[in-house]
C-alpha positions in Angstrom: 0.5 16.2 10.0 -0.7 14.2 7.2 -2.7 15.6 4.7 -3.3 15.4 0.5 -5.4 16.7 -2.3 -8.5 14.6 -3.4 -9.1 13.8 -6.7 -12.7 13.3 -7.9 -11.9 13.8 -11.5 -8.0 13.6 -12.8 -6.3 15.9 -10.3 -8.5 18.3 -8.0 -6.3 20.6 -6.0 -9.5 22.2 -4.5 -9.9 18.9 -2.0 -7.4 20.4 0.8 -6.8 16.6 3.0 -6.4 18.8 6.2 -4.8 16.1 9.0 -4.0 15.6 12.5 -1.5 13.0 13.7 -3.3 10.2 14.6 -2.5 8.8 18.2 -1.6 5.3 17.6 0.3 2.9 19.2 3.2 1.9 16.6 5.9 -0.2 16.5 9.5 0.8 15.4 12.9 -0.9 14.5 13.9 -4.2 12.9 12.5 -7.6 13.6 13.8 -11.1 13.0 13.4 -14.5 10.5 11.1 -11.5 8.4 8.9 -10.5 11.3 8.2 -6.7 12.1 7.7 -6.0 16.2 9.2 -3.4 18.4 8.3 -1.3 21.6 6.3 1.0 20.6 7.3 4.8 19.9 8.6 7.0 17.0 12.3 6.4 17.6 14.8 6.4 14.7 14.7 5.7 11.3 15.6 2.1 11.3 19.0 1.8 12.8 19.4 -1.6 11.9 19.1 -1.2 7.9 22.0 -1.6 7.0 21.4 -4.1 3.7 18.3 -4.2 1.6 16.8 -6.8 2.9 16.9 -5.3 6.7 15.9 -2.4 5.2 12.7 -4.1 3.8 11.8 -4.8 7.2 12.4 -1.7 9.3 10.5 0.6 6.4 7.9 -2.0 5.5 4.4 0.2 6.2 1.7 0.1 9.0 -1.1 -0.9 7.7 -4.9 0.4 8.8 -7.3 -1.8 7.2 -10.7 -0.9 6.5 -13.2 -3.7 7.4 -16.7 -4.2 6.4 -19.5 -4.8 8.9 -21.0 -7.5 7.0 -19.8 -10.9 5.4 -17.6 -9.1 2.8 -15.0 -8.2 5.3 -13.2 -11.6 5.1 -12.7 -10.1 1.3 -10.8 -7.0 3.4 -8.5 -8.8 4.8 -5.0 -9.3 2.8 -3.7 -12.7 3.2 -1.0 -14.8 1.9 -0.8 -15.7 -2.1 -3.0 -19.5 -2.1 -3.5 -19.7 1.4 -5.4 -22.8 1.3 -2.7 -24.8 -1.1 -4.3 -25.4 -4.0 -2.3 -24.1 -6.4 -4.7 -21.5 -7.5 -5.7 -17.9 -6.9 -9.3 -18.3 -7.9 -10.8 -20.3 -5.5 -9.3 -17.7 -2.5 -12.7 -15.7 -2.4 -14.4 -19.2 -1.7 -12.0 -20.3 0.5 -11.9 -17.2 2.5 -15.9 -17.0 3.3 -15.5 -20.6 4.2 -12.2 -20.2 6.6 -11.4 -16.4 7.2 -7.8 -15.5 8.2 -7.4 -14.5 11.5 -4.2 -13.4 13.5 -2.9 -10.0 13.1 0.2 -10.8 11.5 0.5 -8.8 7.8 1.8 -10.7 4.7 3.9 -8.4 1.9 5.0 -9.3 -0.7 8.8 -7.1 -1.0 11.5 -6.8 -3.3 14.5 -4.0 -2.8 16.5 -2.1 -5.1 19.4 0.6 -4.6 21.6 3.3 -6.3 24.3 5.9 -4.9 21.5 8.2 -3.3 18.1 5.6 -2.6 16.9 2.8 -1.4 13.5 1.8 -3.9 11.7 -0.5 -1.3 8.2 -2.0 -2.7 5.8 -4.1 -1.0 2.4 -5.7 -2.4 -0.8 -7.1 -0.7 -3.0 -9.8 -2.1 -6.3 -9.7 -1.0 -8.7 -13.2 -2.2 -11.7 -10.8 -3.7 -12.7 -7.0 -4.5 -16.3 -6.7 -3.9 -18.9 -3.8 -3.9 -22.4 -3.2 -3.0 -24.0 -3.7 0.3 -21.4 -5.2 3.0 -23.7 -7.6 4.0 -25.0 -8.7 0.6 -21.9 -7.9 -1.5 -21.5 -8.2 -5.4 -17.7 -10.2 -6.3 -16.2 -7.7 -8.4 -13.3 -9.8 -9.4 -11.9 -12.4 -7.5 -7.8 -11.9 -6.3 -6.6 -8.3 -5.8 -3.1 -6.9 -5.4 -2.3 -3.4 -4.6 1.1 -2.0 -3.4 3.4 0.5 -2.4 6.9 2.1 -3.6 8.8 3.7 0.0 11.9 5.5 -1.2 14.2 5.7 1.4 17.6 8.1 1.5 20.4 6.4 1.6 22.9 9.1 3.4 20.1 10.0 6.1 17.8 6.7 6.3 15.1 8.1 6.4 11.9 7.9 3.9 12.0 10.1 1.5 8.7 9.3 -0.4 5.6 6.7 -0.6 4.1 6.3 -3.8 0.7 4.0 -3.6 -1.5 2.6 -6.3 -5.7 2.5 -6.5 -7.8 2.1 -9.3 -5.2 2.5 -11.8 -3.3 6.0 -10.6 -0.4 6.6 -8.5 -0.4 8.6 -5.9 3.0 10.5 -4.2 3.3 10.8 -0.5 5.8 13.2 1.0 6.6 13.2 5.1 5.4 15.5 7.4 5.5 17.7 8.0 6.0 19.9 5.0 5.0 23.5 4.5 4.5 23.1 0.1 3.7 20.4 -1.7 5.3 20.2 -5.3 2.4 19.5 -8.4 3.0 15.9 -8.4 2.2 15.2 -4.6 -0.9 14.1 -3.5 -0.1 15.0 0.2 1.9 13.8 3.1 2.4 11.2 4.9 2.9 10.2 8.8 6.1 8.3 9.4 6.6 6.3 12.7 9.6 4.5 13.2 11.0 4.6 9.8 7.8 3.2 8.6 4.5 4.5 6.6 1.4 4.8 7.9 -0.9 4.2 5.1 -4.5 3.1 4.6 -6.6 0.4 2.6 -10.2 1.4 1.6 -12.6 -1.2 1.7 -13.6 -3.2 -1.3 -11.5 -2.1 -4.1 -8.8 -1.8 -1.4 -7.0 1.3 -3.2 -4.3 2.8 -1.1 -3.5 6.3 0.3 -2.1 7.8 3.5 -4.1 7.4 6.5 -4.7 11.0 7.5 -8.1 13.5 8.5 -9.6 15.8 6.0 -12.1 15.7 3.2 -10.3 13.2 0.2 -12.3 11.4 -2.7 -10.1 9.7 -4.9 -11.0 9.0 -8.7 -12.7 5.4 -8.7 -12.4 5.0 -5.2 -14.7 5.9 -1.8 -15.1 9.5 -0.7 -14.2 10.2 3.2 -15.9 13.6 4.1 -13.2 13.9 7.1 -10.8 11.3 5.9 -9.6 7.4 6.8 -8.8 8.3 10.1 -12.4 9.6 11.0 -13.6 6.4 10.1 -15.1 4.6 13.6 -12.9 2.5 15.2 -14.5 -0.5 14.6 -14.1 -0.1 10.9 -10.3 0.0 11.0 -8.1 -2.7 11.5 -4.2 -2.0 12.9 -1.4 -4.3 11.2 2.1 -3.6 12.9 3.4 -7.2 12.8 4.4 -7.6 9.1 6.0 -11.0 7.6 7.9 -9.9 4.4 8.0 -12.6 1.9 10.1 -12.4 -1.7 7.7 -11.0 -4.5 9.4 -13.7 -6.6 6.7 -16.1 -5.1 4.5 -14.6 -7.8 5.6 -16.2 -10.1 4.1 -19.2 -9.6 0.8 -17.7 -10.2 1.8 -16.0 -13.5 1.1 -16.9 -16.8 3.9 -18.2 -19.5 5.6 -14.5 -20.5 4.9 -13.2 -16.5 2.4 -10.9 -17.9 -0.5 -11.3 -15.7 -1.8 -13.8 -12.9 -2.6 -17.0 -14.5 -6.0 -18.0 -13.7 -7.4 -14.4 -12.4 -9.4 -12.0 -14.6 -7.4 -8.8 -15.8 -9.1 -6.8 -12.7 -6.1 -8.5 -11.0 -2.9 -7.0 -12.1 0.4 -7.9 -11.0 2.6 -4.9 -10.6 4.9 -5.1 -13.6 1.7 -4.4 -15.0 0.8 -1.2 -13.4 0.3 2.2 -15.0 -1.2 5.5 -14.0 -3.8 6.0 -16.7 -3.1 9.9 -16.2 0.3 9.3 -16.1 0.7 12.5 -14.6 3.3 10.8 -11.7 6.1 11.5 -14.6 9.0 13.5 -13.8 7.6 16.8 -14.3 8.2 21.0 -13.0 8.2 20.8 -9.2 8.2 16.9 -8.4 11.0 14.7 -6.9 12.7 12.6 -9.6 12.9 9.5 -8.5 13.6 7.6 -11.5 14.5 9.5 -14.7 11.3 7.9 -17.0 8.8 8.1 -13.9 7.2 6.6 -11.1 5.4 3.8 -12.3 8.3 3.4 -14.8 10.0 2.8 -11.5 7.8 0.6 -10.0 7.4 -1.4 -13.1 11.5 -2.1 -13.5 11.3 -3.1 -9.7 9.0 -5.9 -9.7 9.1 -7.5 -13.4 10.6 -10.7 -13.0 
């Protein structure tokens, strides 16, 4: 059963994330033409992955969305890079108030890698805004947002080995369940149906964990007294049915040297630009090495054009 350790202030091992599985309907196996849909159920671990980009489908995560009440939750809502065409990423906070996306079909943005022993599968979402303050009056924080996730996959067993997510600059490792120990490194565990993640995205700044019960309060983000999955039900938001797109179409919204997104503030950071500011996800006594300089080494390597 998923669970973690807050973290209020750098790492805080006192904030036990105590969770039961959470009875959701989830879809399993492989889709087609980049589309994610199955009969629901736990079933395998992704039977048809048999190349990376198959494999980018069955493991891409399910997402559960927190929503605002008020006008700012067109902001929670990932959408597709531009959606409206213009050729620009600022205007998408505008452009979303004025034509919310609708539909319950989730855009990632993917790219795969492999060695002997793993699969290193990462997926992004762009959201057009992060906002704060009331829901129903809300301040625009920065407009564009894109957060993401690193599932590590095992390449003898096929099954997910890890999740490492991203909020608020810090990286956050996610083990299956169920596990008895947690190594120093892990922030708790996560529930895995079908092959694929279940993870969460907070509303507003849109950091994300695992979607589990139990007290967790992240550093820069919202505190849950009894967790994401105690939120009411008509604050979350299921996405199953995922379209996986290449994360080379960032490109076109980056800047000359592919350092950042061209025409959004530095509050929106493309993943090649990510670092834990505790850096404390580096290879270290008692955590999973999954790349020999670190996590968001890895993660970096992955995604830089």
């Amino acid at each position: 059963m998923a669970r973690g350790r807050g973290v209020a202030r750098g790492r805080q091992p006192g904030l036990t994330h105590h969770s039961a599985i959470v009875a959701l309907s989830l879809l399993t196996g492989c889709g087609h033409a980049g589309l994610l849909g199955a009969p629901p159920g736990h079933g395998p671990a992704c039977p048809g992955a048999a190349t990376l980009p198959s494999a980018l489908q069955c493991h891409a995560p399910i997402l559960m969305q927190e929503t605002a009440a008020g006008m700012a939750g067109v902001w929670d809502r990932p959408t597709p890079l531009d959606p409206d065409g213009s050729g620009a990423l600022r205007d998408d906070a505008v452009q979303a108030a004025l034509a919310p996306a609708s539909g319950e079909l989730l855009t990632v943005y993917a790219r795969a890698a492999a060695d002997a022993t793993r699969l290193y599968l990462f997926y992004g979402l762009y959201y057009p805004a992060d906002w704060s303050g009331r829901a129903d009056a809300p301040e625009l924080d920065h407009p564009g947002d894109f957060e993401g996730a690193l599932v590590v996959v095992e390449v003898a067993s096929g099954t997910v080995e890890a999740v490492v997510t991203q909020a608020h600059n810090l990286f956050y490792l996610w083990l299956p369940e169920p596990r008895a120990d947690l190594p120093a490194a892990a922030a708790g565990t996560v529930t895995i149906a079908g092959g694929r993640p279940v993870l969460f995205a907070e509303s507003g700044g849109h950091g994300l964990y695992a979607f589990g019960y139990g007290a967790w309060a992240p550093a820069g983000g919202t505190t849950y007294e009894n967790g994401p999955a105690a939120l009411p039900p008509e604050r979350l938001r299921r996405f199953e049915l995922v379209d996986v797109r290449p994360l080379d179409e960032l490109e076109a919204f980056a800047d000359g040297p592919l350092e950042s997104f061209r025409d959004l503030p530095g509050g929106a950071k493309p993943p090649w630009r990510w670092v834990d500011r505790r850096r404390a996800m580096e290879a270290g006594p008692g955590a999973i090495v999954l790349a020999p300089d670190g996590f968001y080494r890895a993660i970096r390597r992955l995604t830089r054009p």
